[in-house]
Structures are given as C-alpha cells and as structure tokens.
LODRENBA-901792 format. One record per residue (C-alpha): residue in one letter; x, y, z. Coordinates in steps of 0.02 Angstrom, whole numbers. Layout:
  r       X       Y       Z
  A       X       Y       Z
...
REM end
This chain:
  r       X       Y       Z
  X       0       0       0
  X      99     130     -58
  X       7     265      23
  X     102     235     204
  X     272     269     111
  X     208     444     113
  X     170     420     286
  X     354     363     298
  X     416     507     201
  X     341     640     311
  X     418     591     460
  X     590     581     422
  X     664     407     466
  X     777     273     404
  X     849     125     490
  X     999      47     542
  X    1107      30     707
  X    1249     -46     795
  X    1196      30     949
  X    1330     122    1054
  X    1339      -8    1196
  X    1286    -186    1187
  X    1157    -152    1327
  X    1035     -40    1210
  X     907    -125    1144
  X     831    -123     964
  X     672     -47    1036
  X     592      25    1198
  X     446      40    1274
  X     350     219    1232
  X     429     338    1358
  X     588     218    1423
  X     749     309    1350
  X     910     254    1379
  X    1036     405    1471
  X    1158     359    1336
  X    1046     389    1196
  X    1010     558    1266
  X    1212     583    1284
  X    1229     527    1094
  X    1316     657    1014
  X    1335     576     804
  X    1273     427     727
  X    1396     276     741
  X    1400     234     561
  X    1372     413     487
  X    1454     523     564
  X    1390     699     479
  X    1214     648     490
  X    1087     771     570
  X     985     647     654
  X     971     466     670
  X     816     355     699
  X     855     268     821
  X     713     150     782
  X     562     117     680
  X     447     -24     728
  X     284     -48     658
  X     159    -218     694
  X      19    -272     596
  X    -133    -384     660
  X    -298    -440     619
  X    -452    -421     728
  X    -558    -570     736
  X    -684    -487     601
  X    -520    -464     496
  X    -497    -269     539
  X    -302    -239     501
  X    -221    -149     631
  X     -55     -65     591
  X      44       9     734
  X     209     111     749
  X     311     166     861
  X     454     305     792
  X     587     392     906
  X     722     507     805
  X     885     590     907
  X     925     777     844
  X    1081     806     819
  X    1085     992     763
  X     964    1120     699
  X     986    1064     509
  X     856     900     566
  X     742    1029     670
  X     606    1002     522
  X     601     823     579
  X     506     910     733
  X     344     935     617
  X     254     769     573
  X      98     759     467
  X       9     573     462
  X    -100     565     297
  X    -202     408     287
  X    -371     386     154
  X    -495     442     291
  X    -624     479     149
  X    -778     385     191
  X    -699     311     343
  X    -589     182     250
  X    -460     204     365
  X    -458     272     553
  X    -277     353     626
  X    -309     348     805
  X    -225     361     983
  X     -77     471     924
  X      57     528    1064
  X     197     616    1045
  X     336     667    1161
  X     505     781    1142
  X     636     709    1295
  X     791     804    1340
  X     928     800    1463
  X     945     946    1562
  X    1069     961    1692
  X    1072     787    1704
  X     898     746    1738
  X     780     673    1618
  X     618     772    1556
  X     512     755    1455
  X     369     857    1371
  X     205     788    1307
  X     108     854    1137
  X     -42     933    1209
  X    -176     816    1112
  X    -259     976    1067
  X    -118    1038     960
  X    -142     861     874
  X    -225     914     731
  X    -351     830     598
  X    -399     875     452
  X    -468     837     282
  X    -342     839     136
  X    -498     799      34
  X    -649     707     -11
  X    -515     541      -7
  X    -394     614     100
  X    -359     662     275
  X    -212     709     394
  X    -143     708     564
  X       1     855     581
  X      77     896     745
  X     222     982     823
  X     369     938     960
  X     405    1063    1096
  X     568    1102    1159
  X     655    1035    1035
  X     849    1075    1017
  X    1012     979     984
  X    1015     845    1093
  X     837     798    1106
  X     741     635    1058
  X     562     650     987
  X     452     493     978
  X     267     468     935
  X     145     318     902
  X      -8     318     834
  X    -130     161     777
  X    -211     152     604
  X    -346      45     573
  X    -432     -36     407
  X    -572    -158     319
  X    -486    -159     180
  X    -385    -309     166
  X    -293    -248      31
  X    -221    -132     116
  X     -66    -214     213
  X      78     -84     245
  X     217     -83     131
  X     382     -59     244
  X     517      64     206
  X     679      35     297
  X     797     176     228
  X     742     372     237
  X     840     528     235
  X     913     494     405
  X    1019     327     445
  X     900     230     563
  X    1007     115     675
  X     857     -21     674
  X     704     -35     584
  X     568    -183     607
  X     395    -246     536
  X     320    -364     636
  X     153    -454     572
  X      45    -604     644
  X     -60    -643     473
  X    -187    -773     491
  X    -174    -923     381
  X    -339    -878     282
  X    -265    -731     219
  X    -125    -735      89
  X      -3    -606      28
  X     139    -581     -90
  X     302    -489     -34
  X     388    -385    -152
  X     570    -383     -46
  X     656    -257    -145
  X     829    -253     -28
  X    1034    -243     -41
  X    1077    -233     144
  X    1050    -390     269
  X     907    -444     362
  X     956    -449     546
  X     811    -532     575
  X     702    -628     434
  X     561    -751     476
  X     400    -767     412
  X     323    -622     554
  X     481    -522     572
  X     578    -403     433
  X     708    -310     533
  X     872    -210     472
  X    1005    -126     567
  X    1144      13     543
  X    1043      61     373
  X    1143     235     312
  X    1022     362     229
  X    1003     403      64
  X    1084     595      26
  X    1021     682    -145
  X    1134     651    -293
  X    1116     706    -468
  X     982     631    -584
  X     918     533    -430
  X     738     535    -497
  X     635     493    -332
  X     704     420    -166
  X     575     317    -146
  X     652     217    -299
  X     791     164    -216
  X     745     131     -25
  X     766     -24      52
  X     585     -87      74
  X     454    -228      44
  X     279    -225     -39
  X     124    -293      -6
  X     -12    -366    -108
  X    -151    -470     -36
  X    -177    -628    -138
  X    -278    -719     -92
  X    -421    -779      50
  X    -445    -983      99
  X    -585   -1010     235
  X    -671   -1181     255
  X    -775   -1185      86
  X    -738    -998      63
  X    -594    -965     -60
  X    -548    -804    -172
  X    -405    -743    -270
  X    -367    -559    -277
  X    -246    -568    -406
  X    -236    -403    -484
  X    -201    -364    -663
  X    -166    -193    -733
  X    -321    -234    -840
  X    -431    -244    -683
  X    -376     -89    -608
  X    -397      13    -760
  X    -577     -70    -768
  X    -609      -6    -572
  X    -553     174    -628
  X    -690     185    -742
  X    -814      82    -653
  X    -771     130    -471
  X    -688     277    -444
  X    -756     417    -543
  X    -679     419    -702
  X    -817     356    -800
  X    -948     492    -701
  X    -795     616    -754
  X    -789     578    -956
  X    -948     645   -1017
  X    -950     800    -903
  X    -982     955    -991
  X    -898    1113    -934
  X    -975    1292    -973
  X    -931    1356   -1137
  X    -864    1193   -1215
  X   -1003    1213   -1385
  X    -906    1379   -1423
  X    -736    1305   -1404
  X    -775    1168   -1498
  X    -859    1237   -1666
  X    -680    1312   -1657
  X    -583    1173   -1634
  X    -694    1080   -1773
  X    -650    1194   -1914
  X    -463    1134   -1877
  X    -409    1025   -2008
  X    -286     919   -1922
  X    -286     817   -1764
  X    -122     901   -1740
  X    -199    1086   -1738
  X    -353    1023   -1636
  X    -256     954   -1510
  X    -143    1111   -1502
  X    -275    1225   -1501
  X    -371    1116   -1341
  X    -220    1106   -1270
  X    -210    1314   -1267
  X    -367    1339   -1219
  X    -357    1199   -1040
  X    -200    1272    -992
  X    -244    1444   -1015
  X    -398    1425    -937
  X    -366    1323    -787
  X    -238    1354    -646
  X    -168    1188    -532
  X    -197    1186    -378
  X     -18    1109    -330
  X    -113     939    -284
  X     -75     785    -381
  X    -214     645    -365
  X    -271     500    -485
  X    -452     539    -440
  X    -560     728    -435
  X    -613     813    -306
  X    -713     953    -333
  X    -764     871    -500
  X    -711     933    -691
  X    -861    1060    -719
  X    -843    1135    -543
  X    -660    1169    -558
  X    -697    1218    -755
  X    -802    1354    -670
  X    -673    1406    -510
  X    -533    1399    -650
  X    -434    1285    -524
  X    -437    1095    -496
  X    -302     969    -456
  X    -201     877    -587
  X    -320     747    -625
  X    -466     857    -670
  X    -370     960    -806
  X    -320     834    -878
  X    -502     761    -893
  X    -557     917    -960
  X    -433     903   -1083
  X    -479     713   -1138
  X    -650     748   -1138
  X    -628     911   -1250
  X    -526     799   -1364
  X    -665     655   -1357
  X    -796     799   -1422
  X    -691     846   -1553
  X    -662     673   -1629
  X    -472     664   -1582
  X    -420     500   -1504
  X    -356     493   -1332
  X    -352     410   -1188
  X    -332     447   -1015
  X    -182     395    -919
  X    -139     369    -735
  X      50     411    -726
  X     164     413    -575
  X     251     580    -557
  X     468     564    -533
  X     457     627    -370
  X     318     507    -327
  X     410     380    -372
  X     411     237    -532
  X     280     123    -565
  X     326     -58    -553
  X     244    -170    -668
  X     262    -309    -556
  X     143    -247    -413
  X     -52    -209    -515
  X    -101     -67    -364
  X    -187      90    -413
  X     -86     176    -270
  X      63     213    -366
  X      -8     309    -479
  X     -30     524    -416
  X     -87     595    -575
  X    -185     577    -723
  X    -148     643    -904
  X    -189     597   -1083
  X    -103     488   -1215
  X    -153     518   -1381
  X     -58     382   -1495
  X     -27     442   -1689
  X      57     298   -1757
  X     140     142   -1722
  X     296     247   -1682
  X     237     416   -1622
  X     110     495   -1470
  X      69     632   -1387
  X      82     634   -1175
  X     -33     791   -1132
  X     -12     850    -961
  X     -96    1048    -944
  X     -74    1059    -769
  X     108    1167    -799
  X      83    1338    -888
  X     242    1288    -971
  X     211    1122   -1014
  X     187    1105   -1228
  X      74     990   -1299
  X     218     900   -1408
  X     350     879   -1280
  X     315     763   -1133
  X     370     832    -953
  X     516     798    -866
  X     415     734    -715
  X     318     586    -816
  X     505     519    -938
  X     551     336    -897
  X     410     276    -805
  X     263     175    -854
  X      92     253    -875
  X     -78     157    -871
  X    -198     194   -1028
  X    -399     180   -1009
  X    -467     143   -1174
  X    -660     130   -1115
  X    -743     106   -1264
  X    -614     -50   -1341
  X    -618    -128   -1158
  X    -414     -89   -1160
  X    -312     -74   -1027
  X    -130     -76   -1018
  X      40     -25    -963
  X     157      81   -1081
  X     337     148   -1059
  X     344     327   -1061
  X     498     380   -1150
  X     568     518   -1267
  X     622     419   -1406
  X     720     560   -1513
  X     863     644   -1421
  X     837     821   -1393
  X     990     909   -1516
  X    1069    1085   -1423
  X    1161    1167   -1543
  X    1288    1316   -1457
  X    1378    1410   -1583
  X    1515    1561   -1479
  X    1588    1680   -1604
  X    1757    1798   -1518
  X    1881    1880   -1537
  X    2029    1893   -1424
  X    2108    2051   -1406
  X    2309    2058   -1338
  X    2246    2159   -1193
  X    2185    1979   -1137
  X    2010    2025   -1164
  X    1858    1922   -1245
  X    1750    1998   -1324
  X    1575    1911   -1457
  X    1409    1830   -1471
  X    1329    1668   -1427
  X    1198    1586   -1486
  X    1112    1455   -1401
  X     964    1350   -1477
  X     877    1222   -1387
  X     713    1141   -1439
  X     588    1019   -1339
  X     637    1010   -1133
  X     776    1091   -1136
  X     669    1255   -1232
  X     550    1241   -1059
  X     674    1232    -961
  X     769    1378    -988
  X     580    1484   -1041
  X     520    1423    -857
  X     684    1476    -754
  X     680    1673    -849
  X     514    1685    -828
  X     508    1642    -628
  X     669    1715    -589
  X     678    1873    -700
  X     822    1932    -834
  X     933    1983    -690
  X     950    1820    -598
  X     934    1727    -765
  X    1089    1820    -839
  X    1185    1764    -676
  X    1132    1615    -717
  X    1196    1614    -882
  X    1370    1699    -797
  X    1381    1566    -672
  X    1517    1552    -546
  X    1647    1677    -674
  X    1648    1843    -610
  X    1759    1881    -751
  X    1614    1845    -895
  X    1491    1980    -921
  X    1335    1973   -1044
  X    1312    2140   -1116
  X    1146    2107   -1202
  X    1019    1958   -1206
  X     880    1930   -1339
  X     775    1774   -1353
  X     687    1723   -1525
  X     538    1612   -1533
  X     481    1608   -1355
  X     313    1604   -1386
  X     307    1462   -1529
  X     320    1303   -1432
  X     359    1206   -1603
  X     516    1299   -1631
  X     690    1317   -1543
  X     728    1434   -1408
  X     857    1525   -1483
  X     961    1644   -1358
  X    1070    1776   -1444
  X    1196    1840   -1311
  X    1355    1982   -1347
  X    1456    1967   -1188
  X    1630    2011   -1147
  X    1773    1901   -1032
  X    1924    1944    -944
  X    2058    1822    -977
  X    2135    1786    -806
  X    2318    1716    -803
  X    2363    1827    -972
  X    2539    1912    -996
  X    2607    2031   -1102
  X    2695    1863   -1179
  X    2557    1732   -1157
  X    2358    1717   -1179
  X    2254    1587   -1116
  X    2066    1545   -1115
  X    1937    1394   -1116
  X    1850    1390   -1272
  X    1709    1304   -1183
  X    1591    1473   -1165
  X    1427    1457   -1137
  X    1412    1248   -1146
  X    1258    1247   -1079
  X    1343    1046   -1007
  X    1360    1126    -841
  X    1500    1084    -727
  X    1532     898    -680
  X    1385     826    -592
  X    1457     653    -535
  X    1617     704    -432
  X    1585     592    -295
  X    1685     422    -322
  X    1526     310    -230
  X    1348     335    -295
  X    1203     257    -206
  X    1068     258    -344
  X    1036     251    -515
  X    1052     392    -640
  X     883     444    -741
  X     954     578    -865
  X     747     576    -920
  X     782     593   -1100
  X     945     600   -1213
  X    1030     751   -1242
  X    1146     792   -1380
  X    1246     941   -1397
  X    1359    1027   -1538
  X    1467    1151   -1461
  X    1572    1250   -1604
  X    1675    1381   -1550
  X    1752    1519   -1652
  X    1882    1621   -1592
  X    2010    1740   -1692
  X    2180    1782   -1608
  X    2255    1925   -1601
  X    2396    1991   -1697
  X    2568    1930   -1664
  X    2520    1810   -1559
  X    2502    1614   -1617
  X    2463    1465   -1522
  X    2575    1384   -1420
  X    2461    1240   -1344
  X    2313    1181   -1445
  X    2216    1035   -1380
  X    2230     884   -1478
  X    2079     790   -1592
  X    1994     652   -1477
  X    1859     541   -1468
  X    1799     431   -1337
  X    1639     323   -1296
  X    1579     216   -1155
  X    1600      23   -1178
  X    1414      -1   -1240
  X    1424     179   -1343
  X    1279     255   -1226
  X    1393     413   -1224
  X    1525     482   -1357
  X    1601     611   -1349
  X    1722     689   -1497
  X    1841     847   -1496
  X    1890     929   -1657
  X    2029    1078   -1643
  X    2093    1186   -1807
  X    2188    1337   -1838
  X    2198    1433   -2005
  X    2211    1615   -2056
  X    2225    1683   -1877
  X    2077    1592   -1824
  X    2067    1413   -1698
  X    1915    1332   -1729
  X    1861    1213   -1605
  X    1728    1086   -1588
  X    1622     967   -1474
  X    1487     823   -1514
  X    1424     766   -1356
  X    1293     611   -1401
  X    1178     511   -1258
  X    1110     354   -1337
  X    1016     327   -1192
  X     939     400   -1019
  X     940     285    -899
  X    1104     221    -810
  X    1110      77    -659
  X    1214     148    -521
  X    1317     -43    -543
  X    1383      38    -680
  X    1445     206    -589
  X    1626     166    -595
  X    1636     170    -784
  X    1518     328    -802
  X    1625     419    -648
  X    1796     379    -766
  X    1711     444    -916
  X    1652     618    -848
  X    1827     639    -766
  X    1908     597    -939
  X    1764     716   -1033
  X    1787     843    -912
  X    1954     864    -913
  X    1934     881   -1097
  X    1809    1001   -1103
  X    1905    1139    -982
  X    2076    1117   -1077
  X    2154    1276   -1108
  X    2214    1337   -1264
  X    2366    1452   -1250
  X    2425    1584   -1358
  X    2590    1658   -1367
  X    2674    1833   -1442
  X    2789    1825   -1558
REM end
C-alpha cells in the first residue's frame, strides 16, 4: 500500500544501528529512554548525519472480524538544527468515507537537562485533523522544546477493512535509522505476496519479522529521480483468501484496475462532463483541419484557462465542471477536461494514470492503483509516435512530454475498446542543443562576441520556465555562473512564444582572460556549454542515474587571435565512448588564417544508467571533463 510510504516520508526516518553499547536494545517501550541515547552526540555509522532514527517499529494484526491494525512506534535523536524540520510530522491516511481510522496518536520531545531526564508531552489539542480531501485526510503535529540533543518519539494506531491494504515497509529514509522492524501475525486464511526489494542484510528474517540494522540514509545526488526508488523496502499485495468452503483470489491485473477506474472511482462519471462554454470552443476546434492543430489548439485553451492547484491525485475532487467554473482543480481534473474536450472533437485519446518522478516509478510487477498520483492523456498517432498531454504546468507544450512523467510506465484507459494496459513513457528522439560562440581575443587579454544558443523540446522549457520565474537579472547570472570575469552585455531570445520551434538565445558578452601576460594568452573555449560543470564528482553513488531523456549537444567555437600572437598549446583531436556507446564524446581543434576553430559532439544514446555501472560513467566524466576545460594558450611573437 503505497500510500504509508508517504506516511514514511513525512516523518523523516531510516533505519539501521549498531547501537553504542551492547546493553541498548533495538526498541523500547514508549517513554523508556536510555541516558546514553540522550548523551549521543553523532550517529555511529554516519558520522555527519543530522539525526538518526534510532528505531522504527511498526506491527500489523488482524481483529477477529479481519480489521487490520497497523501500529508504529518512531523515536528520532536531533543532532543539530539542520534536522529541526524532523520536529513537524503530518500522518496522511485515506480517511475519505472512513476507509481508514488514525487513532490514539502521542507524541513526546525528551531532553537532558542538567542531568535529569524530562520530558514534554504534545498537548492532544495541538494534534491536529484534518481533511486533505474528499479521499484524504491528515494528522500534523508539532514537538516542543526541541533543540540539539533531544529525542522525539510518537505512536499512533491506524486501522482498516480493507484487506488490501497491508503496509508496505520502508527501511531507509533521509536519516540513517540504526534499526528498523515490521512485525506481522497474518492469519493463515489470508494470503499475501512480498515484493522484498533489498541490498543490505536482514538482521532478522522469519516469516512475522523483517528487521534491518545500521541502514545509512540516502543523501540527494544528481539525476536521482525519486528516493523512494531506491529505499530499502518490501511491498504488499493481498492474494488471496482460503476459509473452510470460502476461497478467493485477488490477483490483480493492470487490466482490472484500469476497469475499477472507470467503473469505481469516478472516471467514467468524469468523461462525459460538460464544462460551461465547451459548444463555443469546440465549433472552433472543429473547423481545424488536423488532429495536430485540434489538439494544439485544446491544449491552449485547458491550460490557459485552468490554474493547478499544486495537488497531484489520480481521482477529482471538486469534480471537472466545478473546477472548469473556479478555473482551479487538481491535476487529475485538467487533464479530464482536456480528454473529454478531445473526445468531443473526434481526436483520439485516452486517459492515463502516470506516476510523477518525485512520486516515485511504477513497477509493473505490483497491479495497485496507489502508485499512480496523476492523471494525463495519451493520444497515440502511429505505431511509432504519441502525444503525452499533461496541462497542469503553464509551461508544459502539448508536443514535448514533461520531465516529471520520462522513464516511467503510464496506465492507458481505453473505455470504449475494453483496453487497458501499461506503456513505457519515454522520449524516443534525443533532444539536439546546438551552441555556436563567435570571439575575438584582443592582446589586452580581453574576450569579447556573441553566442547563440538554440535548444528545442525540454531543454526550450526549461530555460523559458527559469527566466520567466526568476527574471532577466537572476537569469543572466545564471547564464554567468560562478565567473565573475564573464559579463553578458545584451540578451535577446527568438521564438519564445512558438512552442514548435527552438529557443534561440542571442547573447554579446565580454570576458576577462585571467592568467594573461604581455607574452602569453590563455582561455577555455568552452563558453557558454550549456553541459554545466561535472555533476558526478563523488567516487561512490548510491542510486541510479535517470538523465529523463537524451541530450545531444554541438558546441562549435570560433575564436580569432590577435595579432602577433600564435598558439602555443592547442588541444589535440579526440574521441571517446563508453564500452556499450551510450555516451561519445568527440573533440575537433583547427587553426587557419588567424583563427582556432574548435569543436564538441556530445551524443547520449540513452537515459537511464544503473548505479552498478557508476565506476565506468564516474571515469568517463573525469576523462570528458578534463577535456572540455583544456586551455588553449596563445603566445606573442
């Protein structure tokens, strides 16, 4: 049930612990500390961490009319003020229609002080609940007195019907946990699959008890896509139910879930909904010739119209014609607008539950309907191309698919054909940058010419969506980066507002050549790469890298020398490639008629890299890197 890994996420945890004396236990009683916990000044086995958890237990059991009861038990030791947000839980559980009841929360902040133990209760009417929405609730409270030094524990009880929904367990957070623990007593009517998606040993592993010990955190690293992708953890899925004569399978298909969306849970009520002033914007959209301009057009008119609410749900709330009127609605309803727009105007769609990145990736191995957080539209055009339609992002284009939704699988709901079915998500045609810089390099040791950088597809949002929320001031600092010695004189975009066309940036900048003599010159020809600096400078990586789609660049640089000077250092012609080709990189370097031309052809050949093959991909960027800032020096005489 992948709804209590937000639960999880939200109040900052993770697992793991040779404890610092043999006499401390993996877990305590609620309210017993140890003195030597509260005298714990770093986490053994990670030793800048914030906090630790110091241990996570939760148990699951069955009433005798087969209620599931799932309790936990958390306490967390603050190190510093950098883990003081750990002090602010929220609980959210489906308390829509009272499928599930969170109940007898406590929470308690315990410090040493002077030597003597205290410790301070959550008032239980600073314990707040409240409804998220019409599926949706939430428990948020806050610790007192919290500082360095202090341990902060709560429990609470959550309680269920639904079979189905059995606890998935996450054992690794942001913080290293020094033990983490699922106990469960399941009867023998009830059956369930575990999905035991682990690296790191079981310290204890029977049949009722999953437990893990000294479990470091996870840090952010570049390309990371979502932590919950690569936490130690193991998945639930009820199977099956044997009693006496009594026997059912609850074997899930992807099929049967897409068939409960539109039966169950309001996406078949959703479809046909009209929304005020659809007849007008459809006699427009019918005098459109193509499916192509029709779905551009609808696509305009949704995103223009409507404004996201920041809340990402597979189901409505409020309902498509109610947020069509308020000009607001979560991601879901948008989108259905959208589809159902399209479906009036004779294009062929489809909706599509999707998983955002930071949500985490669907895996096709587990059928569940809770993985999914949003819903868009897929609109297939032939056997080899489709359109992904997501309207929630003012910047967001209806022929480029978003960042958030690359490399993941998405579930389509063809209604009307019975079809329902899993497809990858993937940008199949790199995205090309082309960066052409054109200087000249005066003897004073001064830089001085144009850029021009075009970038089409993701790359175009990327750079439209960071000038238009930061400004041209902070954007040209962005473009300056860390060189105080660059300076962009003037800045003009072209094409902006035609999403099918390249983002072309013209830039006229000038650069002070630092290290420059009377005698010698040097410089970087790499101005204005738009590669960045090295992102994988750390020699151990912990997850995977999800570059979300492949991006090629052609980097030509054109830069005339001055007079009586000549080089003295070109770089050489190179070319290298990773073992399987997924990257190559080339390096082309001329000189002729007072001019050193030099050239770059960076190509991805694909997006997605398994952090078992770090090693090779840390060697490469070292190599390419090293490349990239070699200096070319000129010399007088």
């Amino acid at each position: 049930m992948n709804k209590f890994c937000t639960l999880i996420l939200l109040c900052a945890f993770c697992t793991a612990a040779n404890a610092q004396t043999t006499t401390v236990p993996t877990t305590q009683p609620y309210g017993k500390v140890d003195r030597a916990d509260l005298e714990l000044k770093a986490c053994d086995f990670e030793k800048d961490a914030n906090a630790e958890v110091l241990f996570d237990k939760g148990s699951v059991t069955f009433t005798a009319d087969f209620n599931l009861i799932f309790e936990r038990h958390v306490r967390i030791k603050i190190f510093n003020d950098k883990a003081k947000d750990a002090a602010s839980v929220r609980l959210a559980y489906w308390g829509g229609g009272g499928m599930e009841l969170l109940s007898n929360v406590e929470a308690e902040t315990i410090n040493l002080n002077n030597g003597i133990i205290e410790i301070t209760k959550v008032d239980k009417k600073l314990i707040y609940t409240q409804a998220v929405d019409r599926m949706r609730s939430s428990v948020a409270f806050s610790f007192p007195n919290v500082q360095p030094g202090s341990i902060i524990e709560f429990k609470y009880t959550l309680m269920t019907a639904n079979l189905s929904d059995f606890p998935n367990w996450y054992f690794q957070d942001r913080f290293p946990t020094r033990y983490s623990e699922l106990n469960s007593t399941i009867p023998n009517v009830l059956v369930y699959k575990n999905l035991v998606m682990v690296n790191l040993p079981f310290v204890k592993n029977t049949a009722d008890v999953k437990a893990m010990a000294n479990i470091p955190s996870i840090k952010d690293e570049p390309y990371m896509g979502s932590r919950k992708d690569n936490y130690q953890r193991i998945l639930y899925q009820l199977l099956a139910i044997h009693s006496g004569a009594y026997h059912k399978t609850f074997s899930d298909t992807w099929k049967k879930i897409g068939e409960d969306e539109v039966r169950f849970n309001d996406f078949g009520g959703e479809f046909d909904k009209r929304v005020d002033g659809e007849d007008t914007i459809l006699v427009k959209a019918k005098t459109l010739s193509t499916d192509d301009a029709k779905i551009a057009y609808l696509f305009g008119e949704v995103k223009n119209h409507m404004k996201w609410n920041e809340v990402d749900e597979r189901y409505t709330n409020d309902g498509c014609s109610k947020a069509w009127q308020k000009k607001l609605g979560n991601s879901t309803e948008i989108n259905l607008i959208l589809y159902h727009l399209l479906h009036k105007a004779k294009v062929k769609g489809y909706p599509m539950l999707v998983s955002t990145k930071q949500n985490g990736k669907v895996n096709p191995a587990y059928p569940n309907r809770y993985q999914f957080n949003r819903t868009v539209v897929y609109v297939p055009i032939d056997s080899t191309k489709f359109y992904l339609l997501d309207a929630t992002n003012k910047y967001n284009t209806y022929g480029d698919i978003p960042d958030e939704l690359l490399n993941g699988f998405g579930l389509y709901i063809d209604k009307d054909n019975e079809n329902y079915d899993l497809a990858f998500i993937e940008k199949a045609t790199p995205v090309r940058n082309v960066i052409v810089v054109n200087a000249e390099i005066a003897a004073t040791g001064k830089m001085e010419g144009t850029a021009e950088i075009s970038s089409p597809a993701n790359n175009r949002i990327s750079y439209i969506k960071n000038y238009k929320e930061n400004g041209e001031k902070k954007y040209i600092d962005y473009l300056q980066g860390d060189d105080n010695n660059l300076k962009i004189k003037s800045l003009k975009f072209e094409n902006m507002e035609i999403d099918t066309l390249p983002l072309t940036q013209n830039i006229s900048f000038t650069l002070d050549l630092t290290g420059s003599d009377e005698n010698y010159i040097y410089f970087k020809p790499t101005v204005f790469t738009s590669v960045g600096p090295n992102p994988f400078l750390n020699e151990v990586r912990m997850t995977d890298i999800d570059f979300g789609y492949r991006n090629n660049y052609a980097i030509v640089g054109l830069f005339k020398i001055p007079a009586g000077y000549k080089s003295d250092g070109l770089p050489k012609n190179a070319s290298m490639a990773m073992p399987d080709q997924s990257i190559v990189f080339k390096r082309i370097v001329a000189e002729q008629d007072g001019e050193i031309t030099i050239k770059y052809a960076i190509n991805y050949n694909k997006s997605i890299f398994f952090k078992d093959d770090y090693p090779v991909m840390y060697d490469f960027y070292k190599k390419m890197y090293e490349m990239l800032n070699e200096q070319i020096v000129l010399k007088k005489g």
